[in-house]
C-alpha positions as CSV (number, residue, x, y, z in Angstrom):
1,X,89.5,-108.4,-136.6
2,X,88.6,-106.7,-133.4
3,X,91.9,-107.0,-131.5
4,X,95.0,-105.4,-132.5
5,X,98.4,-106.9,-132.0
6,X,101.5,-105.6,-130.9
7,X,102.5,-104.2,-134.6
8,X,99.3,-102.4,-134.5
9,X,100.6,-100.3,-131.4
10,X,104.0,-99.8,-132.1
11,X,103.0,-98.0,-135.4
12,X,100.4,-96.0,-133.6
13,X,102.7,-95.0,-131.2
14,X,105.2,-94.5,-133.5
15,X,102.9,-92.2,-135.7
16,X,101.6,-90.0,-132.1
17,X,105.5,-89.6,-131.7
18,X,105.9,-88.1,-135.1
19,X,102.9,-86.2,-135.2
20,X,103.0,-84.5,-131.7
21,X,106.6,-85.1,-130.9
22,X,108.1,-86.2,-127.4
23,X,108.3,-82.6,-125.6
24,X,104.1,-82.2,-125.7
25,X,103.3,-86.1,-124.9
26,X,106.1,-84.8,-121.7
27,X,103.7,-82.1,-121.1
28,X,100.2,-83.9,-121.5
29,X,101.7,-86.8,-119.4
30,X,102.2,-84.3,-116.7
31,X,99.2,-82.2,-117.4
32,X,97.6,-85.7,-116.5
33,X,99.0,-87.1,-113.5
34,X,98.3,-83.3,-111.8
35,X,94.7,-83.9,-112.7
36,X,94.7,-87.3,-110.9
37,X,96.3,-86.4,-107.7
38,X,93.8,-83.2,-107.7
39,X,91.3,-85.2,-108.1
40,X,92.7,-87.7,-105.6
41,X,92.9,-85.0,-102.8
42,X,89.6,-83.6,-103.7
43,X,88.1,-86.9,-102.4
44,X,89.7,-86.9,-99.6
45,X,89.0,-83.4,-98.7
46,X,84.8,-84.1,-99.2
47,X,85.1,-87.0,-97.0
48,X,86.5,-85.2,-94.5
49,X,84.2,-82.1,-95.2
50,X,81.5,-84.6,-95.2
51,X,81.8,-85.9,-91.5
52,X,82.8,-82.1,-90.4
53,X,79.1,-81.2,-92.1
54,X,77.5,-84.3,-89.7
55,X,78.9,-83.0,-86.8
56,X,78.7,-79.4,-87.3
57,X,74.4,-79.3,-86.1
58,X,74.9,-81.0,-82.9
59,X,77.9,-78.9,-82.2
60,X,76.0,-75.9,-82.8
61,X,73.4,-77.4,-80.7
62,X,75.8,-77.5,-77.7
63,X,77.3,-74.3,-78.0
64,X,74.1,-72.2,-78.2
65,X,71.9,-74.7,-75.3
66,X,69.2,-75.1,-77.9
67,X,67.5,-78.5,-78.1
68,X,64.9,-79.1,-80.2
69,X,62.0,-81.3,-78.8
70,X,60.1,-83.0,-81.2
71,X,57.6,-84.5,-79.1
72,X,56.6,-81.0,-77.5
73,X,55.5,-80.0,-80.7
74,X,53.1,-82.3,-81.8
75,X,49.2,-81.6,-81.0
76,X,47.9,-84.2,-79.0
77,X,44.1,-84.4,-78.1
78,X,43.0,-86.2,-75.3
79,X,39.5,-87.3,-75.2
């Protein structure tokens, strides 16, 4: 009961034809691959933004000569 066989399909498919008709499945279909490859190059542009952000400190670090030393700022108390 649960899986449909290939009669099933063709008669959907045949009924999303009729009902929508071939010019807007054109358009949705290429509605849909632009949203993939957007989304494709969206990735790859926040991994690359990513490891820009992870370098970005220290290389404001260099530029200005600031170092931070965290073991000057600690208290320590000598007895």
């Amino acid at each position: 009961m649960g899986s449909l066989s290939i009669w099933h399909w063709l008669i959907f498919l045949a009924v999303v034809v009729v009902v929508f008709g071939t010019k807007k499945l054109r358009n949705v279909g290429g509605d849909l691959a632009g949203a993939v490859k957007g989304f494709k190059d969206g990735m790859k542009d926040g991994s690359t933004e990513a490891t820009a952000n992870k370098a970005a400190p220290d290389a404001a670090a260099q530029v200005t000569g600031q170092t931070i030393d965290v073991e000057s700022h600690r208290e320590t108390t000598k007895s």
